[in-house]
N, C-alpha and C positions, 0 to 999 in steps of 0.2 A: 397954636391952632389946636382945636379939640378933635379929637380924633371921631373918625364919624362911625355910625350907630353901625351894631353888628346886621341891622337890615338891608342896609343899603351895599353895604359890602356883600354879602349873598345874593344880591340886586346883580349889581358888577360881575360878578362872578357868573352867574348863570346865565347872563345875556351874553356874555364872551364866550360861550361853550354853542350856547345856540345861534349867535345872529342874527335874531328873532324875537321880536317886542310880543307876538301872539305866541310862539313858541316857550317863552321863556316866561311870561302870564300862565302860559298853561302849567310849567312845572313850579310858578310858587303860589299858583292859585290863588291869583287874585288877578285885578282886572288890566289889560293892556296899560290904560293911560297912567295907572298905579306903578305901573315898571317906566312908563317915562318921567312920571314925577319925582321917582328914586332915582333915576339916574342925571337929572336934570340938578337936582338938590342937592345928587353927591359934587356931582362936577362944580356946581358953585360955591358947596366947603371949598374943592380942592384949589380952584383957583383955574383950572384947565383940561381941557376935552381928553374924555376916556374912548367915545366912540364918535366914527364920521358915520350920521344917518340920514337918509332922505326915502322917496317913499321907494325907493326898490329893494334897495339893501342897505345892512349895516357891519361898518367893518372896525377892527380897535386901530387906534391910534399906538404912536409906538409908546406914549404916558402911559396909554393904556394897557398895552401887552405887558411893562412893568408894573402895574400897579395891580393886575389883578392877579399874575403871579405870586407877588407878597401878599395879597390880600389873602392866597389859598390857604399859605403859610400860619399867617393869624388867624383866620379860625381855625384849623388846623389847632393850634397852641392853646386857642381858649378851650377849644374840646377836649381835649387832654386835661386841660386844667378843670374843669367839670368834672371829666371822669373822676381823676385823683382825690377830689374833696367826694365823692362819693361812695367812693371806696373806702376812704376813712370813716364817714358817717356810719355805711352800714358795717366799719368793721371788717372788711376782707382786704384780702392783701390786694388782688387786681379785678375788675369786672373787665370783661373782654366783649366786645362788640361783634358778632358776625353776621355777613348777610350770605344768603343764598338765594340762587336763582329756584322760582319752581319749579323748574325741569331739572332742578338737581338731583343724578340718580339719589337716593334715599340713605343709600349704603354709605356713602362717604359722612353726610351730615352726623349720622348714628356712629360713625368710627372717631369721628372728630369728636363729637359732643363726651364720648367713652375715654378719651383722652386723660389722665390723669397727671400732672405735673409735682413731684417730693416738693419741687423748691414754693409752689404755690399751692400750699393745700386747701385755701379757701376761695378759688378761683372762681366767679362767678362768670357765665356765658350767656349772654343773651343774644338769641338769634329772631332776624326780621327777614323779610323777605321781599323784593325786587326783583327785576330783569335785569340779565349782564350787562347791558351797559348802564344802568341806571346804577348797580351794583359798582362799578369802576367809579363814578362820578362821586358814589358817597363814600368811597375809598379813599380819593384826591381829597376830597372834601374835609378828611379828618372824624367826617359819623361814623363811619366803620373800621376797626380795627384789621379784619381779615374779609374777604369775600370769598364763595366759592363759585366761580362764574367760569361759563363754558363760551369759548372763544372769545375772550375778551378783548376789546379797542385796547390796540396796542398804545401805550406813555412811557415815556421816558423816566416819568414821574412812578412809574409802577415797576415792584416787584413781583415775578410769577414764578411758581413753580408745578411741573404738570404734574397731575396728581390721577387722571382717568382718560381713556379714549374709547371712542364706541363707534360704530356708523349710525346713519339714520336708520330708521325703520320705518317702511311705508305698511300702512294699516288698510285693510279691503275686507272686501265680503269672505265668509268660508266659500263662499262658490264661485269667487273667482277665478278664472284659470290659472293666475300668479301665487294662488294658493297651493298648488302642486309641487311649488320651487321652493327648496333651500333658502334660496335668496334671491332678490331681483338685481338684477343689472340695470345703469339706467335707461337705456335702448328702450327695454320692454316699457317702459312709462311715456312713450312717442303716441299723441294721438289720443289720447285719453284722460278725463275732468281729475285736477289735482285738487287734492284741500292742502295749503300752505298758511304757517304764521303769518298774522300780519305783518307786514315790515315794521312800524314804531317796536315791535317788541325786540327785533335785533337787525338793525338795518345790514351792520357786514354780514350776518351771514343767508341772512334772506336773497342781500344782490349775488351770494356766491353761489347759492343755488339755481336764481335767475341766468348769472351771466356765463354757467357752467353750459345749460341748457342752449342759451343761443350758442353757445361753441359748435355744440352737438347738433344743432338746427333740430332740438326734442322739444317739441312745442307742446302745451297740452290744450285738449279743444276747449276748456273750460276750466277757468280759475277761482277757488273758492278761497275766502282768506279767513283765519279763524284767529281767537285770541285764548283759547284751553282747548286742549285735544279732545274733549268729551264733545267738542260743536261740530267734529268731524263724522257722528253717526249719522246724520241724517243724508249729509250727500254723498257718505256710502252705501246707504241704504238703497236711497231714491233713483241717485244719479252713477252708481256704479263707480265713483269714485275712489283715487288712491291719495292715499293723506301721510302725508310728511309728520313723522313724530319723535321727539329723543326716545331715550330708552324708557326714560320714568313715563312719558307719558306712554310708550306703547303696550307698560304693564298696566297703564289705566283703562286703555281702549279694547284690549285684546279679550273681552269679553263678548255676548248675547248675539255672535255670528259674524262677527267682526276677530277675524288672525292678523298677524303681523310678521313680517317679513325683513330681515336686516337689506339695506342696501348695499349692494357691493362694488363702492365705487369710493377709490382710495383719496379721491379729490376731494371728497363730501365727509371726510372721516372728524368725528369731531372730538377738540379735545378741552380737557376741563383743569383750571388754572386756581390752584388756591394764590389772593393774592393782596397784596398789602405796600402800605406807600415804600416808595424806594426811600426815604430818611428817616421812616421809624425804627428808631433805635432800642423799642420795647423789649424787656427782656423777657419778659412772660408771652411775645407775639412768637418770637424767635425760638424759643422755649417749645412753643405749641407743637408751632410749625415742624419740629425734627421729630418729636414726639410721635407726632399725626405720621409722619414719613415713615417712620419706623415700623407700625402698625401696621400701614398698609403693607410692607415689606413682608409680614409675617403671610402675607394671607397670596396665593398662588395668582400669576398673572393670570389664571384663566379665569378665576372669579370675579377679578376688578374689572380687566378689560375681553370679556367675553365678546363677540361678533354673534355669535346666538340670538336665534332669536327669545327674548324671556318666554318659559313657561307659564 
């Protein structure tokens, strides 16, 4: 039997991650009934059902939870194999993949990228950019070699090691009265219009901020959902609003009457994982990694992991 097309297999794959013919159309962008034709086509190579689907849900089959498992593996392997043939072409020892989230504070990417390896002097780095869990997904996936993703969906399939931790920081008017504090508690945020990420951009930790809140019975009167910290000026401006931001973006925001204020609440602390498949045996991933460790090593925990608010 012929082995089937690397399309259909990332077909497979992305539907088993989502459960989701309109979900799973969205992230290979192309049209619903196009992910049922791929899945329809593989399963008639294969001889037998990858997923049981009907119109409410879709679930894998246990063919299926083995097949797509190995399938992760094979591309995985053909990527690698791409890499390597072009590494030879251009002549460098290894081209290295990484992604980062854009709320990655700034400081890690630049210590990372500053990295220099004796055993790989021609190491080439190419960096893209993703939300943490889309950043995990192209980790399993074999596109990326390293991520540097801030709370990432935990796999068994992934290796992490912590590399930053910060709290939130809520961003408000200079005339707010929260402006007077150090720091806010989250008490003080009871009763008052929030600006928060959207959830698609990291669903764990949007429900952890949610389902911290109903703990607390801290309700806010008004929910605003943003997808770049810069969409949080207006409904601080207008509607006196306090906006949920990482660090990178609170050195974005914290401009033209708008301050920022670390949150001090050890529940909401968050922390940031450089990370890469659990069976990449790369010597130059492993390489980086300790290199990168060592560096930050050199530089004082109070600069990495500051609770500050940024100047």
């Amino acid at each position: 039997m012929a082995l089937p097309e690397t399309r259909l297999l990332e077909t497979a794959i992305v539907l088993a991650e989502e459960l989701s013919f309109s979900r799973a159309a969205a992230r290979l962008h192309i049209e619903q009934a196009s992910v049922s034709r791929r899945i329809q086509e593989l399963e008639d190579e294969l001889g037998y059902l990858l997923f049981v689907r009907n119109h409410r849900f879709v679930t894998l089959t246990d063919a299926g939870r083995k097949f797509v498992e190995e399938a992760r593996l094979a591309l995985l392997h053909t990527g690698r194999a791409v890499a390597s043939g072009r590494s030879a072409h251009e002549d460098a020892e290894a081209v290295l993949n990484v992604g980062r989230s854009p709320n990655t504070d700034p400081f890690l990417l630049t210590t990372l990228l500053s990295v220099r390896l004796p055993l790989f002097p021609q190491l080439k780095t190419e960096v893209s950019q993703q939300f943490s869990c889309d950043l995990v997904r192209e980790v399993l996936a074999g596109e990326l070699d390293l991520a540097i993703a801030t709370e990432p969906p935990e796999s068994k399939h992934l290796t992490t090691v912590q590399v930053a931790e910060s709290p939130f920081y809520i961003a408000m008017s200079e005339e707010d009265e929260l402006a007077g504090e150090d720091s806010v508690t989250f008490d003080k945020l009871v009763g008052r219009p929030w600006v928060i990420f959207e959830r698609r951009l990291h669903p764990p930790l949007y429900d952890a901020v949610m389902r911290l809140a109903e703990q607390r019975r801290i309700a806010p009167s008004k929910l605003h959902r943003i997808v770049v910290p810069e969409d949080a000026y207006s409904s601080i401006a207008d509607d006196g609003a306090l906006a949920f931001v990482v660090k990178s973006g609170a050195l974005r925001v914290a401009r033209d009457g708008i301050t920022v204020r670390p949150l001090a609440e050890d529940a909401l602390m968050l922390k940031t994982y450089l990370a890469s498949r659990a069976d990449d045996s790369s010597k130059v991933v492993s390489e980086l990694v300790r290199a990168f460790m060592r560096k930050l090593a050199t530089f004082t925990r109070g600069t990495l992991f500051s609770g500050r608010a940024p100047a």
